[in-house]
C-alpha positions, 0 to 999 in steps of 0.5 A, spaced: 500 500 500 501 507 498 503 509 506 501 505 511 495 500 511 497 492 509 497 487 513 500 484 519 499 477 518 494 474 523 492 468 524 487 462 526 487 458 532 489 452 527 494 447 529 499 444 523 496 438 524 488 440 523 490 443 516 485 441 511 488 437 505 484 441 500 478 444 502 472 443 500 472 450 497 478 448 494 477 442 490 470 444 489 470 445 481 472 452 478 475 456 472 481 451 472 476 446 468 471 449 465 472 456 464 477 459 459 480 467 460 480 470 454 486 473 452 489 479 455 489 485 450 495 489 452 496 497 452 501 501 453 501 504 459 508 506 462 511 511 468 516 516 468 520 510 473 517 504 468 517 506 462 516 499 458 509 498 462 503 495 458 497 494 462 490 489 461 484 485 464 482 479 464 474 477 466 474 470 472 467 468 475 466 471 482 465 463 483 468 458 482 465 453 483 460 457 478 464 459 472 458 460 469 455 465 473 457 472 475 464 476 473 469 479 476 475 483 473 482 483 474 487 488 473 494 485 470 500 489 467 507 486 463 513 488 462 514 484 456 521 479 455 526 482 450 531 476 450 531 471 445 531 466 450 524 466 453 522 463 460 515 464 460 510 469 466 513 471 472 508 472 476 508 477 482 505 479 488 507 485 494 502 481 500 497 484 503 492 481 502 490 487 499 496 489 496 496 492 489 501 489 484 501 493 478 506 497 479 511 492 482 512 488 475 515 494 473 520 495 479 522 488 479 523 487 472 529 494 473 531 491 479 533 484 476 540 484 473 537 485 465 540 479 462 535 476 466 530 480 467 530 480 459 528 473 459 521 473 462 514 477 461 514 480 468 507 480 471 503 484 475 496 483 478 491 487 483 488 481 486 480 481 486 477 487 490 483 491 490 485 496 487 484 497 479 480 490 479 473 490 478 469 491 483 474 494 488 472 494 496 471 500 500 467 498 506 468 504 511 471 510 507 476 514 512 475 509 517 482 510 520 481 518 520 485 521 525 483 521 531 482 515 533 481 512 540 486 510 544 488 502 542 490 500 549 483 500 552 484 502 560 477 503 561 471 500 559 469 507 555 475 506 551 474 499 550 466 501 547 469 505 543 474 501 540 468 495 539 463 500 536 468 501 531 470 495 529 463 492 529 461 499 525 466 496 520 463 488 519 456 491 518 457 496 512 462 491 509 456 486 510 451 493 507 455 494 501 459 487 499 456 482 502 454 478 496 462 478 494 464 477 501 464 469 500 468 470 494 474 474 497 479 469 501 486 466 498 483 460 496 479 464 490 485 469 489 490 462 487 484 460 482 485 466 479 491 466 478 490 460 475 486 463 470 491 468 469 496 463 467 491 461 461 489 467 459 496 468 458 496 462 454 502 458 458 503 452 460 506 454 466 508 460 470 513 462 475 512 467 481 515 471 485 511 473 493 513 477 498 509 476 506 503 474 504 504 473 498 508 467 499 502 465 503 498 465 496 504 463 492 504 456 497 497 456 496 496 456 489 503 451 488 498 445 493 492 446 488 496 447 481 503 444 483 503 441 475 504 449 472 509 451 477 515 452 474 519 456 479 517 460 486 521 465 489 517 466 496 520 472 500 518 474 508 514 467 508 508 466 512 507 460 517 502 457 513 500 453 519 498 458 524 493 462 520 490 468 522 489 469 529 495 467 533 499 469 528 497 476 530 498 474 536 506 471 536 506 478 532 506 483 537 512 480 540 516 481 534 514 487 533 515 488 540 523 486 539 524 490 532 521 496 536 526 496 542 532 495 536 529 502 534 531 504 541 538 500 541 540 504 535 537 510 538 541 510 544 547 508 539 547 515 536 545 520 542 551 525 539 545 526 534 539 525 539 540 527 545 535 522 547 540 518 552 545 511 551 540 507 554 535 503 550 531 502 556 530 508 559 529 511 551 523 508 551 520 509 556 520 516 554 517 514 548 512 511 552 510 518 555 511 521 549 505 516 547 501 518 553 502 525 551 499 525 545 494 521 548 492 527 552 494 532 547 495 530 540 500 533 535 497 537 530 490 534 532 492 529 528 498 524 531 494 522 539 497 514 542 494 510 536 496 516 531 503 515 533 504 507 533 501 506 526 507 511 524 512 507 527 510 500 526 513 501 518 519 501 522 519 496 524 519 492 517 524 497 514 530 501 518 530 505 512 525 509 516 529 509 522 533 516 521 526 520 519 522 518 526 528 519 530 528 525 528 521 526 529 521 523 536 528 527 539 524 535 535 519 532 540 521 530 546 528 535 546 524 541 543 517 540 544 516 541 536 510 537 534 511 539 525 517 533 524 512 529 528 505 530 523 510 530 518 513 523 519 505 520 520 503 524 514 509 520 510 509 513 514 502 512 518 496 516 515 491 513 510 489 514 503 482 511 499 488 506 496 490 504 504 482 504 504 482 499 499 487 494 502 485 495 508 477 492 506 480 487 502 485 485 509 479 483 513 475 480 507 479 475 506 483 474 512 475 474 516 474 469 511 480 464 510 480 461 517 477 461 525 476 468 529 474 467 535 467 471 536 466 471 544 470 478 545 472 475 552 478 470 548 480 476 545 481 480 551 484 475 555 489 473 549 491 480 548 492 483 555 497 477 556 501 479 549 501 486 552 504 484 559 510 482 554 509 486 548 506 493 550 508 497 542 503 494 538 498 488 541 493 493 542 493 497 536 494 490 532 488 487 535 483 492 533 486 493 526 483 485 526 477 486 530 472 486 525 473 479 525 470 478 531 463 481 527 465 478 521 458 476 517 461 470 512 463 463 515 470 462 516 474 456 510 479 452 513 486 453 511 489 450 507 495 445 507 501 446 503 505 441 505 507 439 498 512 434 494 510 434 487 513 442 485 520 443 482 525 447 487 522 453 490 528 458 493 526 461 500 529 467 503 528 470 511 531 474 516 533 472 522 529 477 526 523 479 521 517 482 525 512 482 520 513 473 519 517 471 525 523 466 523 518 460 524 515 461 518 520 460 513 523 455 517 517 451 517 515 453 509 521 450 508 520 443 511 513 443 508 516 445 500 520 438 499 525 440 495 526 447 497 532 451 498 531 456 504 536 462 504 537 466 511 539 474 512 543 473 518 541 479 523 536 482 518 530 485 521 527 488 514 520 485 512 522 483 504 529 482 502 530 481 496 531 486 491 533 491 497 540 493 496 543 486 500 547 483 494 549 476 497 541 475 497 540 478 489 545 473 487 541 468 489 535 470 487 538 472 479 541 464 479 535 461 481 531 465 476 537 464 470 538 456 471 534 454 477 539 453 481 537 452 488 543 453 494 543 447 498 547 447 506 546 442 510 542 442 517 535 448 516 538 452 512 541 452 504 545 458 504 546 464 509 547 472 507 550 477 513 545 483 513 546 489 510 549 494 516 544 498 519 543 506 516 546 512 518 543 517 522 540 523 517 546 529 517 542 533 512 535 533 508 539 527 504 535 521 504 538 515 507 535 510 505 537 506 499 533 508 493 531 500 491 530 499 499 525 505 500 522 503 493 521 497 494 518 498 502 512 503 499 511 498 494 510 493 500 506 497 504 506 496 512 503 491 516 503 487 510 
């Protein structure tokens, strides 16, 4: 997404070994037997940044297990293979849910080296909902319009309020979609894709995901494994622990990234002034949230304001520099103008984050279990907070309209899978958004896959971010598909790119490709 609303990748209280094989949903028959895309019709659309681009659309049932009945609209882009060689579609996917794709087409296509980018059609897509398909979601316009209640409920007022809200939500996705909700979850997205890959007339397809693409990407790998040719995943959901808990074991990794911040922050208290202890740096942080609780910034950043505008770093140190920044004017000279700034670029939210955002819940809602008795809630989520007060609260209400939400929940799916060709898996040891576990358990579920670790990395999405150890595995795979293979529960290990500098002028400090790819990315996704 644009600024700030993704996707924290949640989860279902659903052990491994609960996992339904192929769902019902899954297996029942759709487009893959019966229904055929017609052939995309390109056009020329490229940008300024992308100037190769060609965009087109394809029609798929809304169902299907009904390819006959209703249609939908998927928006698609291309940059066109220009080598002799041709190694088919590359299908990929920023996360989510609820991530537009066109324009990362383009970014991956200049980011490859061009030997191998030159190889295949690069393939953007917005899934369904989202985006420039047809019709796209926007269940509460505004809904994340400052300010809102405090996220941490220490009252029962609070508590109400943050309730209402939430339920407000449900009702008027259930008021204005309700007839598509059903339609919207992973399962459909990777027929989708499926159809996609006839439309573009090939045999098979390659594809490259990040955060819950990976996820989807897994997803359409279990029911399609026969047009799979290559799979890249980047940030890997752990498939087994979709969607509640995954939130839950979240807020402890957004917890440890965000006291990283404070580590790195008292690392360059020459700049700062904020001290050279972590410990007691956030501590003020937290009464600079207690603050703004009272007295918001601008009458725009109050407590929940301010954490959406620093959890996207806690999925990119590149934003490091530019909220410490904000937060030392702060508390050093009282100056709130940096503050509003930084949520204005990092934390506040456009109708596209509006569009995300209702494609987030309408799928997560729908993929798998949420507990409706709010007391479970509670209880799960104060526990969270006595260990990892940053984000818990904040996290639980960005997913509470899954407490209210009007479809029945599917069951995840397995994606234990022996039949794909070698897939390549990358993870960093300290990602927050998708923990460590989930790439480690990807890999043992993918038989033949290679898994590739950033040792110490803290970014969520890797590849293609300036880390060169993991861009040449990546350019190898996609070459000749070649995989790395180690010993024990990694294949290859790549040392983390060091972390960034503080500003010194009004120069950026992140990385262009970096910076780049994390506003394709979104947060919470």
């Amino acid at each position: 997404m644009r600024t700030r609303a993704a996707v924290l990748c949640g989860a279902a209280v659903v052990l491994a070994g609960s996992l339904t094989a192929v769902p019902a949903e899954a297996s029942a028959p759709h487009s893959a037997e019966t229904f055929r895309a017609a052939k995309p019709g390109w056009k020329k659309c490229g940008t300024t940044d992308y100037p190769m681009l060609q965009c087109a659309s394809v029609k798929v049932p809304l169902d299907h297990a009904n390819p006959r009945g209703p249609q939908i609209t998927l928006a698609l882009s291309r940059v066109p293979h220009t080598a002799e060689t041709f190694q088919g579609p590359l299908l990929v996917n920023p996360g989510g849910p609820g991530g537009d794709g066109l324009t990362l087409a383009g970014f991956v296509a200049t980011s490859l080296p061009k030997e191998v980018a030159a190889q295949y059609d690069i393939i953007g897509f917005d899934p369904r909902g989202v985006g420039e398909s047809r019709p796209a979601l926007d269940c509460r316009p505004g809904y994340f319009g400052p300010v809102r209640p405090d996220s941490v409920p220490s009252t029962p007022e609070v508590e109400r309020a943050n309730l209402a809200r939430a339920k407000s939500f449900a009702v008027s996705c259930t008021e204005k979609y309700g007839h598509l909700l059903p339609y919207i979850n992973t399962v459909s997205a990777a027929h989708d894709i499926e159809a996609i890959r006839q439309a573009l007339g090939a045999r098979k397809i390659n594809y490259f995901g990040y955060s819950y693409g990976t996820y989807l990407g897994a997803v359409y790998g279990r029911l399609y494994p026969q047009h799979v040719r290559r799979m890249v995943l980047d940030s890997i959901v752990d498939p087994t622990d979709v969607w509640y808990t995954a939130n839950l074991n979240q807020d402890h990794a957004f917890n440890d990234r965000h006291r990283a911040f404070m580590a790195w922050v008292a690392r360059h208290d020459e700049r700062y002034r904020l001290g050279t202890d972590p410990e007691k740096i956030e501590a003020t942080w937290y009464a600079m949230r207690a603050a703004l609780g009272k007295d918001p910034a601008g009458g725009k950043v109050g407590a929940a304001e301010l954490e959406d505008t620093f959890v996207p770093g806690t999925y990119y140190n590149g934003y490091w520099p530019y909220l410490a920044e904000a937060f030392a004017a702060y508390v050093n000279r009282r100056t709130t103008a940096p503050l509003v700034e930084v949520y204005k670029n990092f934390g506040a939210i456009d109708a596209a984050d509006d569009n995300s955002y209702s494609i987030y819940t309408s799928v997560q809602c729908r993929d798998a279990f949420w507990p409706r008795d709010w007391h479970q809630w509670r209880k799960d989520n104060w526990a969270a907070y006595e260990k990892a007060p940053f984000m818990t609260w904040n996290n639980a209400w960005y997913n509470a309209p899954c407490a209210f939400w009007p479809t029945d929940a599917a069951r995840p799916v397995s994606i234990a899978n022996g039949q794909l060709p070698p897939a390549l898996l990358f993870q960093a040891t300290n990602d927050a958004a998708t923990p460590y576990e989930g790439g480690a358990t990807v890999h043992d579920l993918l038989a033949r896959s290679s898994l590739v670790v950033e040792q110490g990395g803290g970014n969520h999405g890797i590849t293609l971010s300036g880390n060169a150890c993991l861009d040449k595995y990546l350019a190898t795979y996609l070459s000749d598909g070649t995989v790395p293979r180690g010993v024990g529960t990694r294949d290859a290990t790549c040392d983390a790119l060091p972390d960034p500098k503080p500003l010194t002028s009004k120069t950026a400090s992140m990385s262009a490709r970096g910076s780049t790819l994390h506003r394709l990315l979104g947060f919470r996704g």
